[in-house]
C-alpha positions in Angstrom: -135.6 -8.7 23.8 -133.7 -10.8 21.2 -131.9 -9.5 18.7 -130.9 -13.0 16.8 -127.8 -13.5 14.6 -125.5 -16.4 13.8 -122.6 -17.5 15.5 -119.7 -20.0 13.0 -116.8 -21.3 15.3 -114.5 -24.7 16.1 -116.7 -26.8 19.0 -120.2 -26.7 19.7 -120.2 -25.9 23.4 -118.1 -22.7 21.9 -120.8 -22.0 19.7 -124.0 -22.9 22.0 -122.1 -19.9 24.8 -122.4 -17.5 22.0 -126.3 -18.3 20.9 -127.0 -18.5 24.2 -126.3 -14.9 24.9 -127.9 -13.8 21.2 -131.0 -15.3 22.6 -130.7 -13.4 26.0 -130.2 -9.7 24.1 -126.7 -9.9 23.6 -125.3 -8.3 20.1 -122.8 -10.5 18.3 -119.6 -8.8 20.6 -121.3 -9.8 23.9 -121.7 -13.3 22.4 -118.4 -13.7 20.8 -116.9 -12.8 24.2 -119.2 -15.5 25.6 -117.3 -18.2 23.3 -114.2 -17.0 23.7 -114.6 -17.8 27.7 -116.3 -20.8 26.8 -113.2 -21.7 24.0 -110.9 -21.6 27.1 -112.4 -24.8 28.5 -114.3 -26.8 25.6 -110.7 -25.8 23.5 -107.9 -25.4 25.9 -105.3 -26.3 23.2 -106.1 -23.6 21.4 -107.8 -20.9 23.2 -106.4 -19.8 26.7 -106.4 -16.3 29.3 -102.8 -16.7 29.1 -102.8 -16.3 25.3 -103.6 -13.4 22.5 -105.6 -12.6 19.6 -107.2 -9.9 17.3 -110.4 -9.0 16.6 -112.0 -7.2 13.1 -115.5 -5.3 13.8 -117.7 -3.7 11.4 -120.8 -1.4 13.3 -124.4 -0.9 11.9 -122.5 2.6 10.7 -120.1 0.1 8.5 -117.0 1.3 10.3 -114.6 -1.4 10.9 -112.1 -1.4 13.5 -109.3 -3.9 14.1 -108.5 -4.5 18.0 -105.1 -5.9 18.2 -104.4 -7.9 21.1 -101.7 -9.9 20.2 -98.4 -11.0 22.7 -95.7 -8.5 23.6 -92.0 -9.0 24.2 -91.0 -8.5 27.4 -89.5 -5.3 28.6 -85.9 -7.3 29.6 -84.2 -10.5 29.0 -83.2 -13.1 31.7 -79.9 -14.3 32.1 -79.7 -17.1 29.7 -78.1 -19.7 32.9 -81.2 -19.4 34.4 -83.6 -19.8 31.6 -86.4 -22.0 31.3 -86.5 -22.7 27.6 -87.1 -26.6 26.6 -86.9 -28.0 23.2 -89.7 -30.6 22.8 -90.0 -32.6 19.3 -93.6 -33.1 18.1 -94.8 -35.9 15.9 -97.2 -34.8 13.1 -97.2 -37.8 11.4 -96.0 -36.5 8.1 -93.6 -34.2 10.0 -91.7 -34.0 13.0 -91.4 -30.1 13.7 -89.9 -28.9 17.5 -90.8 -26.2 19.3 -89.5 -24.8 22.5 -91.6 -24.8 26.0 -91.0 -23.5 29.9 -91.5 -20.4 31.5 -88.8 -18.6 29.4 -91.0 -18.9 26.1 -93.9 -16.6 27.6 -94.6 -13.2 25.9 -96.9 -10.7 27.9 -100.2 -12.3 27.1 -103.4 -9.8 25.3 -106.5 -11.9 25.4 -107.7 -10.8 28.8 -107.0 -7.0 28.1 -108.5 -7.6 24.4 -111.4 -9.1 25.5 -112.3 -6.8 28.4 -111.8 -3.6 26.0 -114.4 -5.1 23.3 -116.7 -5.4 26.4 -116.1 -1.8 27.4 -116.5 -0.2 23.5 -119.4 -2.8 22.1 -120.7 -4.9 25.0 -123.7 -4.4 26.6 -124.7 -7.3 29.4 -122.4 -7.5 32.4 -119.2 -9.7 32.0 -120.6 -12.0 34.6 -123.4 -13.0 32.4 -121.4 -13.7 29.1 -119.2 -16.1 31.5 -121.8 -17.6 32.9 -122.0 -20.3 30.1 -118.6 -21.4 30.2 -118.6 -21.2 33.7 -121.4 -23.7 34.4 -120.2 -26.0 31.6 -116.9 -26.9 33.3 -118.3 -26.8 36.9 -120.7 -29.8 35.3 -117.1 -31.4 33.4 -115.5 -30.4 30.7 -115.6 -33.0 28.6 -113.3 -33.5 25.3 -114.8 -33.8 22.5 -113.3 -36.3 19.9 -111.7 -33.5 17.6 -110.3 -31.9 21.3 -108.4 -35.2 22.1 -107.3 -35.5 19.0 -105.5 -32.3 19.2 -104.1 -32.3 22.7 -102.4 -35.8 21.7 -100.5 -34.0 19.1 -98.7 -32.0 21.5 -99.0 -34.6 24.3 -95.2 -34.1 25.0 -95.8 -30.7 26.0 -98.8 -30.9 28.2 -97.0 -34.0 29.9 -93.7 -32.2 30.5 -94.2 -30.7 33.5 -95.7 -31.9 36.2 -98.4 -28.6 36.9 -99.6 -29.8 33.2 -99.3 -33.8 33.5 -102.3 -32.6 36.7 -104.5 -30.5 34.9 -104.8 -32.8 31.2 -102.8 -35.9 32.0 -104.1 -39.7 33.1 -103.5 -40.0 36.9 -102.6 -43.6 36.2 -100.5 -43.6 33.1 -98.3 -41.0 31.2 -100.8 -40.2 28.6 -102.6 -36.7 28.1 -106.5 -37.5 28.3 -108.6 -39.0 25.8 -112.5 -38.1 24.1 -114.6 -37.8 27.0 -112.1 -37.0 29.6 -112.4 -34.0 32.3 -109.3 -31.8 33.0 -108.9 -30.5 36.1 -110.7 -26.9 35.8 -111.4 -25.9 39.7 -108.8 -23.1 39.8 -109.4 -21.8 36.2 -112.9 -21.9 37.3 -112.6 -19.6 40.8 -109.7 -17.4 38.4 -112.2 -16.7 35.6 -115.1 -16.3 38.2 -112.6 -13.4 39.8 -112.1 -12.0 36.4 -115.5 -11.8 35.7 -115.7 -9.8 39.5 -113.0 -7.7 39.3 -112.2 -7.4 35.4 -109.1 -7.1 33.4 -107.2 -5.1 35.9 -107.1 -8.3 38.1 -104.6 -9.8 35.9 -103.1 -7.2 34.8 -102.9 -4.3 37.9 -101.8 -5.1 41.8 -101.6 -8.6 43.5 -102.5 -11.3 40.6 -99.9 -9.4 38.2 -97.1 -9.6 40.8 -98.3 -13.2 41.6 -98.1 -14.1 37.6 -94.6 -11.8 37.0 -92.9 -13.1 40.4 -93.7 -16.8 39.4 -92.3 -16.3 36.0 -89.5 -14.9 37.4 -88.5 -16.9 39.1 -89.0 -20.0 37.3 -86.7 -18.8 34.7 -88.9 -16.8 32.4 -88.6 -13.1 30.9 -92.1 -11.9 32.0 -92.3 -9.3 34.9 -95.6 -7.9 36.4 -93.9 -4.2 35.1 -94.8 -6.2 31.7 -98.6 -7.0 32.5 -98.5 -4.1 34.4 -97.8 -2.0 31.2 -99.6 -4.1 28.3 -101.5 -2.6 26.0 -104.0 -3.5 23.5 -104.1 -1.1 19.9 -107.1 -0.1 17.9 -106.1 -0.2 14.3 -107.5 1.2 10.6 -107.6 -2.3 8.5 -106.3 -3.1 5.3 -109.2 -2.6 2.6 -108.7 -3.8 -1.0 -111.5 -3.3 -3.1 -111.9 -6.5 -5.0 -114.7 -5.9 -7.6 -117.9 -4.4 -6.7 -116.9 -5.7 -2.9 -114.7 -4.1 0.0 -112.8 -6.4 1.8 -111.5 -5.4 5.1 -108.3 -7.2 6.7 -106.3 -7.4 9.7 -103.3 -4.8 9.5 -99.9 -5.5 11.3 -99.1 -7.2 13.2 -100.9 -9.8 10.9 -98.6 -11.2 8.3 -101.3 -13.3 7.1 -103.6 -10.1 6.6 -100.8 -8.2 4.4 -100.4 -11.4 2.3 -103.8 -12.0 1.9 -104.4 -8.3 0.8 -101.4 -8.4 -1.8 -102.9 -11.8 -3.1 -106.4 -10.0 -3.4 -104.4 -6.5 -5.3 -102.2 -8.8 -7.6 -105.6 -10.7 -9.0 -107.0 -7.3 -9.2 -103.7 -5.7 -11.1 -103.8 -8.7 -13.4 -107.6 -8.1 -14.9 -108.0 -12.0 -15.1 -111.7 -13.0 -14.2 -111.3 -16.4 -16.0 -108.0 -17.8 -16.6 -107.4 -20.8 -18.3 -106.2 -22.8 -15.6 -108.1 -21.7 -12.5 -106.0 -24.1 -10.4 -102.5 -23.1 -11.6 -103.3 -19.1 -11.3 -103.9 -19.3 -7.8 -100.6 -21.0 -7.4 -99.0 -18.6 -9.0 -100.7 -16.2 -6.7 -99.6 -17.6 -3.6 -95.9 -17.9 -5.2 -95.8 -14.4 -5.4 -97.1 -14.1 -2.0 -95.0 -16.4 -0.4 -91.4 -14.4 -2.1 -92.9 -11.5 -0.3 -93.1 -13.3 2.7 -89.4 -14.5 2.0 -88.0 -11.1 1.6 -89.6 -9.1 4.8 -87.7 -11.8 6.3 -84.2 -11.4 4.6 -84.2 -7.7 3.9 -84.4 -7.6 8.0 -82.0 -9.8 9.3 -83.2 -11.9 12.0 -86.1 -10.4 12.9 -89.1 -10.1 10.5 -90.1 -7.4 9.0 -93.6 -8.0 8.3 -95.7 -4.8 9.2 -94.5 -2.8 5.5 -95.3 -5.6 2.9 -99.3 -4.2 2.1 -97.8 -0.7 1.7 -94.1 -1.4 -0.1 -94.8 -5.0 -1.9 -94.4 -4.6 -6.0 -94.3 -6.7 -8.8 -90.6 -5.9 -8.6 -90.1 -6.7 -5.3 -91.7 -10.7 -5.9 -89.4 -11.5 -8.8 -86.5 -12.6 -6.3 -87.0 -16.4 -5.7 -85.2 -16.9 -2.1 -85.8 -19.9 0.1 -88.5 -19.9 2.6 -88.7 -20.8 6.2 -90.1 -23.8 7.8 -94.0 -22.8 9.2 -94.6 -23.3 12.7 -97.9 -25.1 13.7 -99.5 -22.7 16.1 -103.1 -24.0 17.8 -105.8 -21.4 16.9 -109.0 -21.0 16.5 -111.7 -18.5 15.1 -115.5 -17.4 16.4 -117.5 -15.4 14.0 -120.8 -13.5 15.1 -123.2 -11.6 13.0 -126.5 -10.1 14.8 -129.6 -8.8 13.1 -128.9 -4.7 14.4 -125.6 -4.6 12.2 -122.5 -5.6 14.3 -120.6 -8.4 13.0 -117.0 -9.7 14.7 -114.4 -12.2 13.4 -112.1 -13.1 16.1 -109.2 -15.2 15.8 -107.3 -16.7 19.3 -104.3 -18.8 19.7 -101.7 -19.4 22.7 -99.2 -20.9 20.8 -99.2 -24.8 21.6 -98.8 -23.7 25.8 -95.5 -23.0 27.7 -96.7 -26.5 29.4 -96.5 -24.9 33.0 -99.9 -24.1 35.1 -99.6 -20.4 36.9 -100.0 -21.7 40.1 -103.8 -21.3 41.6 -104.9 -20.0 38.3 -105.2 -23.4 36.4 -103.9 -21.2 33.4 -101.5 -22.1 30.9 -99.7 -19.4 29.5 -98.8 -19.1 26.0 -95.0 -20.2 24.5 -94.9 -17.7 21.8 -90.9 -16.7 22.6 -90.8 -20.6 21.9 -92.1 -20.1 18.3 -89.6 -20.5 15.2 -91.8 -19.2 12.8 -93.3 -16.1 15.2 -89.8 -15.6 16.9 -86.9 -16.6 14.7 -85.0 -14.7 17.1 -84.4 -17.7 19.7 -84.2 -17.8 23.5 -83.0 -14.3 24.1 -82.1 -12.4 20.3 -85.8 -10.6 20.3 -86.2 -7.1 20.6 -87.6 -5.4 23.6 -91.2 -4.4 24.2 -92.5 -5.4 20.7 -95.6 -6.8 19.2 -94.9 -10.3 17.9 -96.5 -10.7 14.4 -98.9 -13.4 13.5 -100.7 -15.7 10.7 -103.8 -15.3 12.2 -105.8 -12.7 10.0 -110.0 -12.2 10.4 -111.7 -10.0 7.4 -114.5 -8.6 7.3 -116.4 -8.5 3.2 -119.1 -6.1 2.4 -120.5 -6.8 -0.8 -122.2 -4.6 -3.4 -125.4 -7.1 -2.8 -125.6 -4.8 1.1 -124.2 -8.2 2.8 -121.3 -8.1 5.5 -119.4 -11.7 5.7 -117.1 -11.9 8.5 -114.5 -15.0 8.2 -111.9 -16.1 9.7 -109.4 -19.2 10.1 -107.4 -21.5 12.5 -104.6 -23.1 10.4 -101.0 -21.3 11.2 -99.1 -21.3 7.4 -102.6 -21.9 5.8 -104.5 -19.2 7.2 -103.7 -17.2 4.6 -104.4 -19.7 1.9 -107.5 -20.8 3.0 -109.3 -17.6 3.7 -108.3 -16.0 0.1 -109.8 -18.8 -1.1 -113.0 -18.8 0.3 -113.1 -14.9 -0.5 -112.5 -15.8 -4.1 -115.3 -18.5 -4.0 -117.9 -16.1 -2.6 -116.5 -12.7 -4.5 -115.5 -14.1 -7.8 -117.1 -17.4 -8.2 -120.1 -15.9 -6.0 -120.7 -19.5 -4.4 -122.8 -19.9 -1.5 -121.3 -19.4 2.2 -121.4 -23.2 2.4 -119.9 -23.9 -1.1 -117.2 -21.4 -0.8 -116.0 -22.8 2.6 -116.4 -26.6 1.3 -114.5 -26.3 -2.0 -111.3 -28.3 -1.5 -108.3 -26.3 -1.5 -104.8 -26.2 -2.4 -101.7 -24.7 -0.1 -98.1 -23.8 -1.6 -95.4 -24.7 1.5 -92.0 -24.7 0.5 -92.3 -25.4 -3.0 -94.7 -28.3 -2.0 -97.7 -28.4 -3.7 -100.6 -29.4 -0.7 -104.6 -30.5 -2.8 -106.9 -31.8 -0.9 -109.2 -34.1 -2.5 -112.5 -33.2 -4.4 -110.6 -31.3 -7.8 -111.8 -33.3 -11.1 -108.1 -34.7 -12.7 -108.4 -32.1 -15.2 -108.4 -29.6 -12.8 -105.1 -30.7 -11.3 -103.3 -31.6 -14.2 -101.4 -29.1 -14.9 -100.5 -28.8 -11.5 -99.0 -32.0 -10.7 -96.8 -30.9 -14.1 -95.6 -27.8 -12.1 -95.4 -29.0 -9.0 -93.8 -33.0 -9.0 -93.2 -32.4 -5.4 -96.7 -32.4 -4.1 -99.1 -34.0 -1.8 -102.9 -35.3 -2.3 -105.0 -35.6 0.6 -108.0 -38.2 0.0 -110.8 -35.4 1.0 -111.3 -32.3 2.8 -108.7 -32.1 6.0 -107.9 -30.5 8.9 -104.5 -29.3 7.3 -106.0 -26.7 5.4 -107.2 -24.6 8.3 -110.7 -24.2 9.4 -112.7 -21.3 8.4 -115.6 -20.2 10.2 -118.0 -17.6 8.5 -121.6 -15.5 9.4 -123.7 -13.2 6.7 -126.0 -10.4 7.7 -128.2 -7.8 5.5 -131.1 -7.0 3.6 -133.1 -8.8 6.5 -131.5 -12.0 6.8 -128.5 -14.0 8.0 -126.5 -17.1 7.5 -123.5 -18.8 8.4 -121.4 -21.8 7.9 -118.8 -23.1 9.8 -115.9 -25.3 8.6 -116.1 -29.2 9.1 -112.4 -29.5 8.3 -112.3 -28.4 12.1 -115.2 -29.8 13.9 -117.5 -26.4 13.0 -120.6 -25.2 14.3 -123.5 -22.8 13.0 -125.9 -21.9 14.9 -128.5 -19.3 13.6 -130.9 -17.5 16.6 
């Protein structure tokens, strides 16, 4: 039997996995398990085994439930002589930011245990079936899509530094990663995920495959041990809920730094009683101002490690007044499947494994994630982190039930802009009540360092003021990647809709 829904994501092979199993019987978790195997092949950059994510689910009871299945510190620290940790410089074109790569930037990875555990509470056609998609699409060659090529070239340094990576994505002939239309190599990611889908999570986690994982690590100058896989666990979590007019928005807890934010945005606008201000534009600035001192301070009231996990419960007006600098935002390479089906269950999920350690686990033709190699996720450096600990993260699915008896779910790729570009499209759809389409195609605007980002699309009077405010800003000519990518699916009263974010190469596809 079919029981139909929408699916909103970043490729179309991603999104055809996940209407593929809508149309076989799958509910929305079976197909948004079906995209994320498919994600690790049509959008390797940003979707891997060896990386993490979390996951926001409301039931046809409306309970939501956040599954948190984020990275974790390891449980020691290699001796810093024999540590693989690489600096590599990446050219963004209007930045050069670094990040660090090698073996000795992997945290104990979550997706695999994260995705097996929705499978176990929600799921109900065998794991074999919901990889079957993705498995048949890169046995029949992967191909990268334009928007695919595009990213992998930004961080070609990594993906060409080793030679396990140059293999898998690089040009046999010259030292470039490969282009729109080519085919990495996928044969042992293939037979690994076709074991997985045999054997389930305990493969990679339990016995032979986690010793072969944790010894290669080890002793290729990493932190990870298989006592680290061994003991990995995923975390089902109450969300953050801020009722925002006559609608309940639900939003990932800690470790989500991007959910807290989001929620204080969403309880200062409601503390402040201003439906119309005068300057739409300018408000919202001064929104994300507030958000981003908060941001600032978990920071510097905690030393070197960030404190992030007590701004929704201990942020006040008091506490934003203190204008401190902020850090520099690390790009991180995520990306977002929503699914909505027609018996009530909706998911947002949101994935990322860093930009890749740029080593291949041996016979695996996995990448594992570089997340100990991230300034902006672990200020901490090379060996400063604390043991056994969640890292915290941008990434930030919600989940909006509205006093009209229709659930959005949303979600967004974008690292730094995550946060800005999901409270805007709430606001759009909650406030301005726009369509799903409108309130995901509006241009936005994103407050980085006292830099003023606008996309284009704002009428000069809109903006006005805030060039005034802001003389150190930057105007994109339209809509644009940098502003994240968000990726959303309706359902109630009989009906659903979706819309998925061309800033990102999105795909709807209703069943």
């Amino acid at each position: 039997m079919i029981v139909g829904g929408v699916v909103a994501c970043g490729h179309e092979e991603t999104a055809n996995a996940a209407a593929e199993i809508l149309r076989c019987g799958g509910n929305a978790v079976d197909a948004a398990i079906a995209g994320f195997f498919m994600a690790c092949f049509a959008e390797p950059v940003l979707c891997a085994l060896g990386g993490a994510g979390f996951a926001l689910i409301r039931d046809a009871s409306s309970t939501v439930r956040a599954l948190d299945f984020f990275v974790q510190t390891p449980a020691q620290i290699c001796p810093a002589d024999t540590l693989d940790f690489e600096r590599i410089d990446v050219d963004f074109g209007s930045a050069t930011q670094h990040f660090f790569i090698g073996n000795g930037t992997v945290a104990t990875p979550g997706a695999v245990a994260g995705v097996f555990e929705l499978h176990r509470e929600y799921g109900s056609l065998p794991i074999s079936e919901l990889s079957t998609p993705a498995l048949e699409y890169a046995k029949n060659g992967a191909l990268l899509t334009a928007q695919q090529a595009k990213i992998l070239k930004l961080v070609e340094p990594i993906y060409l530094s080793r030679q396990s990576s140059k293999r898998q994505f690089g040009h046999a002939l010259n030292r470039t990663v490969l282009g729109e239309g080519g085919v990495p190599c996928w044969s042992d990611m293939i037979d690994f995920m076709e074991s997985l889908s045999r054997e389930g999570s305990d493969l990679f986690y339990q016995g032979e495959c986690a010793d072969k994982i944790g010894n290669y690590i080890q002793q290729n100058g990493g932190h990870v041990r298989s006592a680290d896989l061994n003991n990995y666990k995923f975390l089902w979590k109450s969300p953050l809920v801020s009722k925002f007019g006559s609608d309940s928005v639900s939003i990932f807890p800690s470790p989500s730094v991007g959910g807290a934010l989001i929620w204080l945005a969403l309880e200062l606008i409601t503390a402040r009683k201003i439906s119309n201000p005068k300057s739409a534009l300018l408000y919202l600035s001064s929104i994300m101002n507030s958000t981003n001192i908060a941001r600032k301070n978990a920071f510097l009231r905690s030393g070197e490690w960030p404190n992030y996990n007590n701004i929704a419960s201990s942020a006040t007006l008091r506490d934003l007044i203190f204008d401190v600098e902020n850090r520099i935002a690390a790009w991180t390479g995520t990306t977002h499947i929503s699914v909505s089906d027609n018996n009530g269950l909706s998911i947002g999920m949101t994935l990322s494994n860093g930009e890749g350690c740029g080593e291949i686990v041996p016979g695996t033709g996995m990448m594992l994630n570089n997340m100990l190699g991230e300034p902006d996720v672990n200020p901490a450096g090379s060996t400063g982190w604390p043991l056994s600990t969640r890292l915290s993260s941008m990434m930030s699915p919600c989940i909006i039930e509205g006093g009209d008896g229709m659930c959005t779910v949303l979600g967004s790729g974008g690292s730094s802009r995550i946060r800005s570009a999901i409270l805007q499209v709430i606001l759009n759809l909650c406030q301005h009540k726009d369509t799903l389409e409108r309130s995901v195609r509006r241009p936005r605007i994103h407050l980085e360092d006292d830099v003023m980002n606008m996309e284009g699309g704002f009428s000069p009077e809109q903006i006005r003021g805030l060039l005034d405010c802001y003389p150190n800003h930057r105007l994109f000519e339209g809509i644009d990647f940098y502003f994240g990518g968000v990726h959303a699916t309706t359902a109630g009263n009989g009906k659903v809709d979706g819309y998925a974010d061309p800033r990102r190469d999105g795909k709807c596809i209703i069943v």
